[in-house]
Structures are given as structure tokens and as C-alpha cells.
C-alpha positions as CSV (number, residue, x, y, z in Angstrom):
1,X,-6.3,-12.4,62.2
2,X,-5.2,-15.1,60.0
3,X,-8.9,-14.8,58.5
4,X,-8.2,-11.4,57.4
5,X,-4.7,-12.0,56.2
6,X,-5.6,-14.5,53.5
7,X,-8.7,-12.2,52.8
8,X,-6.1,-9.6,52.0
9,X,-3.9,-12.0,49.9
10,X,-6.7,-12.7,47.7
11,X,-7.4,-8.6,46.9
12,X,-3.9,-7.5,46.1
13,X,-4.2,-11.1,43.8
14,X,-7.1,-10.0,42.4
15,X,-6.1,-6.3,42.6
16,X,-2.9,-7.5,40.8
17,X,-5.1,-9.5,37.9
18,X,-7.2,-6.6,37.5
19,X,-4.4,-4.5,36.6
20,X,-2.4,-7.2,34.4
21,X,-6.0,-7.3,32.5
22,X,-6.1,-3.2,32.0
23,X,-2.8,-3.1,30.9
24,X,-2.6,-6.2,28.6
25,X,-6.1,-4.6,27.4
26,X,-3.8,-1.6,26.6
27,X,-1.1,-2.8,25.0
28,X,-4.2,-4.7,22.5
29,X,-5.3,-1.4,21.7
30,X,-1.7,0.2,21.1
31,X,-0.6,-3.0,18.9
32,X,-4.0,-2.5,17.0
33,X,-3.5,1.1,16.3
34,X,-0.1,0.6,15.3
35,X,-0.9,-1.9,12.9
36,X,-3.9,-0.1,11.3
37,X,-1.5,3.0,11.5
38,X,1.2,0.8,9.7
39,X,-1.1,-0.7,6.9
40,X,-2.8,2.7,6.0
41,X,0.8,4.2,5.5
42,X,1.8,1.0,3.4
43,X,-1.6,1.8,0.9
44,X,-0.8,5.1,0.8
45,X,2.5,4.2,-0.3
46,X,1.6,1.8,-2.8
47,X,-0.9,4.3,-4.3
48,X,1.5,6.3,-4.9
49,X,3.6,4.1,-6.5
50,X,0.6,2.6,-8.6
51,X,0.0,5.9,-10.0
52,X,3.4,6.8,-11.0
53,X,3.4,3.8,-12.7
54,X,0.2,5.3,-14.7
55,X,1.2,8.3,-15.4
56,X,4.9,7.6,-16.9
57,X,2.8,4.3,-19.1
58,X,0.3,7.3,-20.1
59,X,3.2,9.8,-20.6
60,X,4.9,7.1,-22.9
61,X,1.7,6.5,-24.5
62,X,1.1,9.7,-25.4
63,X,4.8,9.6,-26.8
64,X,4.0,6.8,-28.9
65,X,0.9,8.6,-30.5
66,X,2.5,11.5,-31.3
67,X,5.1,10.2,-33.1
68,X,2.8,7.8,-34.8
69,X,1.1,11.0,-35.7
70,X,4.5,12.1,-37.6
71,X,4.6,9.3,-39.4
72,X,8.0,7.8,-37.4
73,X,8.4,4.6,-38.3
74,X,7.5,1.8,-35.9
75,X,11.1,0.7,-35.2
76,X,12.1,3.6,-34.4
77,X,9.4,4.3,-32.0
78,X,9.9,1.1,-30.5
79,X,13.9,2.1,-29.9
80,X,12.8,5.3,-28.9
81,X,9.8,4.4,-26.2
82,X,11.4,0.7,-24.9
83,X,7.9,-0.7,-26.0
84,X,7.7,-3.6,-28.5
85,X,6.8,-3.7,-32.0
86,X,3.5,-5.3,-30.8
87,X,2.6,-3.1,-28.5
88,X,3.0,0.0,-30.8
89,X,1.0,-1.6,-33.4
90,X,-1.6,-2.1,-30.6
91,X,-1.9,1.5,-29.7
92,X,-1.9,2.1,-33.7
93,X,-4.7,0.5,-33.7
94,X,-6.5,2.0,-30.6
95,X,-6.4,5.5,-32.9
96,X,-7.5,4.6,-36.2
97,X,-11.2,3.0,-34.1
């Protein structure tokens, strides 16, 4: 009997490590998921972010041009679009190429 008994002991033990192993297994696969899940959200965001970025530095761009276009004078642009003097003269020179 006793030979059967520790028999016994060993399977629920090994029972018991089989089924720690499945579910640490899981919870590998879960945290994974999760984390993929997590970075793919956080890229997403940051491309969004990026490309608002773009657009408002093409939009003030485009701002800069068209006044250059009327013949504003470069302080003036600089006050009105927050870029500097340098910059301006930058994209001043960018249209007359």
C-alpha cells in the first residue's frame, strides 16, 4: 500500500507542476500580448502626435510664404508666425531656388 501511496504523491506533484507550467506558460503569453498591445497603442500615439507637429510647421510655413509673397516685411512676419528672423530668411531663400 505504502508503494502506491508515494506513487500517488509523486502524480498529483507532477500533476500539480504540470499545471503551475500551463498556467505560468499563460500568463507569458497574456503579459506578451499586453505589452505588444501597449507598445502598438504608444506608436500610434506618437504618430499622431508627429504628424500634427508637421502639419501646424507646414501650415506656418505656408504662412510665412504667403506673406513673403506680399511683400510683409520680415519682422513682422517673424512677430506674426513665432519663427526667427533666421529662419524666415531661410524659407526666403528656399523660394527664390
Amino acid at each position: 500500500m505504502e508503494d502506491y501511496s508515494s506513487e500517488i504523491n509523486n502524480l498529483i506533484y507532477v500533476d500539480r507542476d504540470i499545471e503551475d507550467a500551463k498556467w505560468e506558460k499563460i500568463g507569458r503569453e497574456i503579459a506578451k500580448n499586453e505589452g505588444y498591445n501597449d507598445g502598438k497603442n504608444e506608436g500610434r500615439a506618437e504618430g499622431r502626435i508627429e504628424g500634427q507637429i508637421a502639419g501646424e510647421q507646414k501650415k506656418q510655413q505656408e504662412m510665412v510664404e504667403n506673406l513673403l509673397g506680399l511683400n510683409v516685411d520680415i519682422d513682422t512676419i517673424s512677430k506674426a508666425s513665432g519663427l526667427s528672423v533666421d529662419e524666415i530668411l531661410k524659407i526666403k531663400d528656399q523660394l527664390a531656388k
